[in-house]
N, C-alpha and C positions, 0 to 999 in steps of 0.2 A: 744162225750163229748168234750167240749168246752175247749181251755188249762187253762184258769180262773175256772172254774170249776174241771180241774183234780188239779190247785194247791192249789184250797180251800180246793179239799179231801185227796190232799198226805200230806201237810204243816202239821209239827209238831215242838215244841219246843225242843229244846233240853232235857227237863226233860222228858216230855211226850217221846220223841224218848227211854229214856234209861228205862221208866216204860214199853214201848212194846216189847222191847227185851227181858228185864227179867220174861216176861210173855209167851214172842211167845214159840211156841213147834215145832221146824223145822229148815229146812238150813236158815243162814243167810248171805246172799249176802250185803258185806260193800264196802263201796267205801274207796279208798283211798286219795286222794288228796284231802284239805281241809276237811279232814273228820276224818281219824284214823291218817291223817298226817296232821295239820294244815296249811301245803303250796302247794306247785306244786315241785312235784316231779321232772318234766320237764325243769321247768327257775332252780332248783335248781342245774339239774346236768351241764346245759349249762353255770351255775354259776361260775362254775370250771376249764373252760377255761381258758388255760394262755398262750400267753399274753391276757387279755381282749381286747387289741382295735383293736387286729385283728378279735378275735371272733367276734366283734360288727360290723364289718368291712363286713365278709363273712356274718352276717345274715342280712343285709342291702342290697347285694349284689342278697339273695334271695328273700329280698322284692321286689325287682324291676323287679327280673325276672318271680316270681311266677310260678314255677316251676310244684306246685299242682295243678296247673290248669288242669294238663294232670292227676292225679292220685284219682282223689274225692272232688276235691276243697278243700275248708279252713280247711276240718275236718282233711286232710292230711298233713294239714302245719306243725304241728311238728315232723310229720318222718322225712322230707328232711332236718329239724332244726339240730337235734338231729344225724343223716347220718352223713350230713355234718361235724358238728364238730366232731363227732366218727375217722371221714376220715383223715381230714384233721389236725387235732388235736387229735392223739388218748391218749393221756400222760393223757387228761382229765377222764378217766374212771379209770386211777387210783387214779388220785386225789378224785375223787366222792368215792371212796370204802372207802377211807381212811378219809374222809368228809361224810359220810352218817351215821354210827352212832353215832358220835354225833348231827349231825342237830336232827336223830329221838329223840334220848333222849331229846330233847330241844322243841322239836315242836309238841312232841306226843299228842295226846286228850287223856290224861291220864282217865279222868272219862269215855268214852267210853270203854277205853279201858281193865279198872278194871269191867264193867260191861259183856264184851265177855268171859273175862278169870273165872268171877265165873261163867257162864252160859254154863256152860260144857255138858251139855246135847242137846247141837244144834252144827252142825258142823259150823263153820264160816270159808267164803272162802270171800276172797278180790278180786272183781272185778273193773278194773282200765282201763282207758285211756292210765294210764303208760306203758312204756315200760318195758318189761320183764328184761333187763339188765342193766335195771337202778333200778327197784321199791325192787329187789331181795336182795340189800344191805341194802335197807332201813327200810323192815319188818324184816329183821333180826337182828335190833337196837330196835323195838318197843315194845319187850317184850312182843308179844301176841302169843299165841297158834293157829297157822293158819293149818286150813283142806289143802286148795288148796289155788294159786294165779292163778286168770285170769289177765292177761295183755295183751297188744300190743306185738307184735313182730317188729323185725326191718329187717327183710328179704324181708319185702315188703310193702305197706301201704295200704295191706287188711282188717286188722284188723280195723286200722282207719278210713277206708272209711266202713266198714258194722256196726260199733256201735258195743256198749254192750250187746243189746239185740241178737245178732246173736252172738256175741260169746258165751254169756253164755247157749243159748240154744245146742252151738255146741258141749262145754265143756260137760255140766250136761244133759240137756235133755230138754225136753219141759217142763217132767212132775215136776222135781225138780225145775225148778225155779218157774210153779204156785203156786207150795206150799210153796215158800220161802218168806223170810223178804227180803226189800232191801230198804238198806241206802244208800242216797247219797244227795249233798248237789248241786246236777245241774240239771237245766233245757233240758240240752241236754239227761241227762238219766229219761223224761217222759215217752220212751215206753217201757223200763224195770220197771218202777214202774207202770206204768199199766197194766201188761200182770204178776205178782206177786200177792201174795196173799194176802201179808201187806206192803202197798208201803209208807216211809217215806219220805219228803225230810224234809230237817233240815238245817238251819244255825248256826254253832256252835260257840260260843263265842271265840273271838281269831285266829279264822282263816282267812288267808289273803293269797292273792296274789301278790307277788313279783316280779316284772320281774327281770329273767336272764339279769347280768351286771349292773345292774343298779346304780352301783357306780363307772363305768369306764364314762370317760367321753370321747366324741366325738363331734367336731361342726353338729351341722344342727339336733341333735336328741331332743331337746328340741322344736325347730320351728315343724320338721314334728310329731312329737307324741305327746306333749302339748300342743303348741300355735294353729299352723293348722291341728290337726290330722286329717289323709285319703283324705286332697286336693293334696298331690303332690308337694307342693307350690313352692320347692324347683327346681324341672322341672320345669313348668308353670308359677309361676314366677318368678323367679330371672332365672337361667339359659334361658327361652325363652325369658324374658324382658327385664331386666337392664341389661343381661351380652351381649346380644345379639348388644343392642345400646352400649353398652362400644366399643366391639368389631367394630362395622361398624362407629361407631366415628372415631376412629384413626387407625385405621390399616393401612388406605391407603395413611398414613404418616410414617409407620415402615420400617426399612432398611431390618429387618429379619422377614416377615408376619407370618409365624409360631413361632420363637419364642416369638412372640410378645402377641400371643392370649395365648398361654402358661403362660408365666407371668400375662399375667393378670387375666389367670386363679386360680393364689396361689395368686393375689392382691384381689379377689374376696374371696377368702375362707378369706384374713385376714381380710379382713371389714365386713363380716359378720358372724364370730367370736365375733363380738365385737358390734354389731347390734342386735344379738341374746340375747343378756346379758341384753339388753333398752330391749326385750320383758319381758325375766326373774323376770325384774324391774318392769314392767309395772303389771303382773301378783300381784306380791307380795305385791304393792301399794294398786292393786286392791280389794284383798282380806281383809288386812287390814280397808282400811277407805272408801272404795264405799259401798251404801246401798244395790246394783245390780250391783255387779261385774260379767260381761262377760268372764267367765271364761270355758273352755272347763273338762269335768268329767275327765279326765286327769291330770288336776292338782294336783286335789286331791289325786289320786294316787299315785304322783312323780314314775313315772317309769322310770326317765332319772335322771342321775346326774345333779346339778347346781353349780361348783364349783366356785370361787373369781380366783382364782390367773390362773388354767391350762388355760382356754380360752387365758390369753394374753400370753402363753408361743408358744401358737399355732398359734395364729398373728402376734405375734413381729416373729419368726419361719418362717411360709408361707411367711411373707412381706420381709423379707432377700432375700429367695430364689428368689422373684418373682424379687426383685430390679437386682438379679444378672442374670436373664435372659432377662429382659428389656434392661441393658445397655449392655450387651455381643455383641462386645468384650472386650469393656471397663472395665476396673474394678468398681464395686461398691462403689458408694460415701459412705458415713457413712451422709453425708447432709441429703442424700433421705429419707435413715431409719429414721432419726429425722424429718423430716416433716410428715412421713406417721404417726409414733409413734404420732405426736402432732395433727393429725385430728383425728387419734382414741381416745384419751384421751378427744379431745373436741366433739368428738361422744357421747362416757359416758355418758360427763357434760352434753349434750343437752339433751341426754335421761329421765334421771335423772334428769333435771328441767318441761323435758313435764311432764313426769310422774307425777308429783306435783300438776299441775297445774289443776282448775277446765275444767269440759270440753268443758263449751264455748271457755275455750280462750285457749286450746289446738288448736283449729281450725289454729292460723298463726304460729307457730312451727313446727306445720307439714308439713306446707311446706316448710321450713329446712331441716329436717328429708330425705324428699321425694328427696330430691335437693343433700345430702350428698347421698343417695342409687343412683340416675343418675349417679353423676359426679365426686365422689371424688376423681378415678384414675386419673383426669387430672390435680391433684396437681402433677404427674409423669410424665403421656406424656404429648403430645400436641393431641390436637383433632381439625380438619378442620371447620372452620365455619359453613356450611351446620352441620355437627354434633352435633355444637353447637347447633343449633336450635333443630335439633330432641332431644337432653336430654332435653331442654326446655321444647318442646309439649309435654313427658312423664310426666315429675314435673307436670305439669299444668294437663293432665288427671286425674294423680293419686291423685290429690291433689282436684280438684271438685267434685267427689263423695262424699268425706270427709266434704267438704264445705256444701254438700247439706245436709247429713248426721247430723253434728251436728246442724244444723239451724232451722231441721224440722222436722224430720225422727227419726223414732224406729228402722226402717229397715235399713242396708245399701242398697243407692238406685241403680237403675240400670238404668247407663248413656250410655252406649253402650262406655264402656273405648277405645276400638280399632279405634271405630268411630271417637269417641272427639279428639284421639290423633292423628290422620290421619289428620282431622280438623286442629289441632292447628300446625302442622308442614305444613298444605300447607301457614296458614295463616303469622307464621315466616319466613318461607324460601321468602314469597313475598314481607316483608318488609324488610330481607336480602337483596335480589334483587335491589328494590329501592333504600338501603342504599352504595350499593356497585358494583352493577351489579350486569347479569344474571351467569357472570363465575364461583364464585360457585357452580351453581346449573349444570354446564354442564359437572363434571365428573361422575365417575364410582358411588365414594361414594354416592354422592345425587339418581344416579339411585338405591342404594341399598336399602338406607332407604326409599326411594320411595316405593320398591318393596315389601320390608318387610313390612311396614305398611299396604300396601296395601292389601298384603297374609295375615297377623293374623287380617284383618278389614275386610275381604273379604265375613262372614257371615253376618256379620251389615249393611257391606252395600248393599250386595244383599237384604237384609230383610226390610231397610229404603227405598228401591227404588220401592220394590214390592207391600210396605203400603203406596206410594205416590198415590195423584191423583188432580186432578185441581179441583177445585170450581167454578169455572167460565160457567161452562158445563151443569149446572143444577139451577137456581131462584130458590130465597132461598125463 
């Protein structure tokens, strides 16, 4: 059977879902989460965490490492969630005991739920994804008459990785759950609703999913989970791209080479702190008055905070630190902070006018934009001429895909950015040369960005050289 097919046969409305119950004659297998409980159980207890922006901190720290990889894949991902902050945060279990019945009383499906408790002659057991030591405070707020609770355990992420259908055959039996009802309002539980004898799924009015934290605020969570969710973007570009030519710009001007990538490191987090916010912008523009706002299914959600004021406590903040590891051992000017302070403000405003703007003529801003993301730390150091250029041939790459993009294209096109930018820095560095001499281009620095460019262009141009061929060899 076809999955369009099993959820033309399992799909029922909520009314319809509450006329089968009260008719069926047998065990009823309910689901909990968005079901008898109208949230996640899961982000709710992970909700609990305090402080939050360490919580958000450590499950960030599992995203990157994916740890599930080794344990069942994604389906495992909330054991190591849920682990982790148990472990490393255990105060949060109490908070949840002491937070779980009121969330049930507030979030319960009451009409489900009045319809189990007069249907006394079927046993009702709640089968869940949840975890046993979390889900246990929460049906004991919900005011229903429960036979048994299947859940997850957290002794290991067995449970998680074999599903519901093996649990519950492991619980009840094979033969009890054929003859059972089973509610649930997911996709992931079709082969327990197909291997049952009245299989529901149902979307219930008012039930929603919330992610855990999602009122703590943190930089870089709005970029990777709404603006670019599951590109990385955050690796891939900004840390291999702009941070990487920040770095091989000027370092090889710095007195202290380590402290130097250091600082620019918290100059990096404060500008894009404040970078992220023109996305924020751009999004909320977009929704409002675009006809076809490019917006990612994310948005809508809001899974991340978007606060006004904490972003710049965390710029002006980082951009301190950074200032007093750039000039160490000197002491820190209070100049520096007012200069960094007045290109982030004039970031805002620039964002904040593209954003406005129709999007032909978005097209010469952004290359503003593109030119603040290269170079703005050298409003603080100094960067070597050769350097110079390479921020250049960046701007100018990143800046023609855009060019061709709004001029003609539905698509963004694909210019071979590694290539173009390779390109445009041998073509600057050459008219360096003629402008000044070859001596720029004969130290360390120029051999770097040389090298780098050459390594993240090293697929384009293998592949541009492999699709070459003469013309000349064959009458046309």
């Amino acid at each position: 059977m076809t999955t369009a097919v099993r959820l033309s046969t399992h799909s029922r409305s909520p009314r319809a879902a509450l006329s089968a119950i009260r008719d069926f004659d047998g065990p009823l297998l309910i689901d909990l989460d968005e079901t008898l409980y109208l949230r996640n159980s899961t982000e709710d207890f992970i909700d609990c965490a305090c402080p939050g922006l360490v919580a958000i901190v450590l499950l960030r720290v599992l995203d990157l490492l994916k740890p599930w990889r080794w344990t069942g894949g994604p389906a495992t991902r909330d054991f190591w969630r849920v682990r982790t902050i148990g472990l490393l945060m255990p105060w949060t279990r109490g908070r949840w005991r002491r937070r779980a019945h009121r969330l049930a009383a507030e979030h319960a499906n009451q009409p489900l739920i009045d319809t189990l408790n007069a249907h006394r002659s079927s046993a009702v057991i709640i089968i869940t994804n949840g975890f046993a030591p979390i889900v246990g405070a929460l049906v004991a707020g919900l005011g229903l008459s429960v036979h048994q609770v299947i859940a997850a355990g957290l002794s290991s992420a067995r449970d998680r990785r074999i599903g519901k259908l093996r649990m519950a055959q492991e619980q009840l039996g094979d033969r009890i759950v054929g003859d059972a009802l089973v509610l649930s309002d997911s996709l992931d539980d079709l082969p327990l609703l197909d291997a049952c004898r009245r299989p529901l799924l149902t979307i219930w009015p008012g039930a929603r999913f919330r992610s855990a934290l999602a009122r703590t605020y943190l930089p870089g969570q709005y970029l990777s989970q709404v603006k670019r969710p599951g590109e990385r973007y955050i690796v891939r570009g900004i840390l291999q791209e702009d941070f990487v030519f920040w770095v091989l710009a000027s370092v090889g001007l710095a007195a202290l080479p380590v402290l130097h990538v250091l600082g620019l490191g918290l100059l990096l987090l404060s500008f894009w702190t404040i970078y992220e916010l023109g996305y924020v912008d751009n999004d909320r523009v977009a929704a409002r008055y675009e006809s076809d706002p490019k917006l990612s299914a994310a948005y809508h959600a809001a899974p991340v905070a978007t606060p006004r004021v904490r972003p710049w406590i965390w710029a002006l903040g980082s951009a301190a630190l950074a200032i007093t590891v750039l000039r160490w051992p000197a002491p820190p000017g209070i100049g520096d902070l007012a200069i960094w302070t007045g290109l982030l403000l004039a970031l805002q405003l620039s964002f904040r006018f593209y954003n406005r703007l129709d999007k032909q003529t978005r097209i010469w801003p952004f290359a503003g934009l593109q030119l603040a993301r290269a170079a703005a730390f050298a409003v603080l150091v100094p960067i070597s001429p050769v350097g110079a250029m390479a921020l250049g041939a960046h701007v100018l790459a990143r800046w023609t895909p855009y060019l061709l993009y709004r001029i003609g294209g539905r698509e963004w096109p694909d210019t071979r950015f590694h290539l173009v930018r390779l390109m445009f820095f041998g073509v600057l560095s050459g008219l360096l040369a003629l402008a000044v001499g070859i001596a720029p281009l004969l130290d360390w620095t120029a051999a770097a960005l040389l090298g780098w460019n050459l390594f993240r262009a090293r697929k384009e141009l293998l592949s541009m050289v492999n699709a070459a061929s003469r013309i000349d060899r064959t009458p046309a």
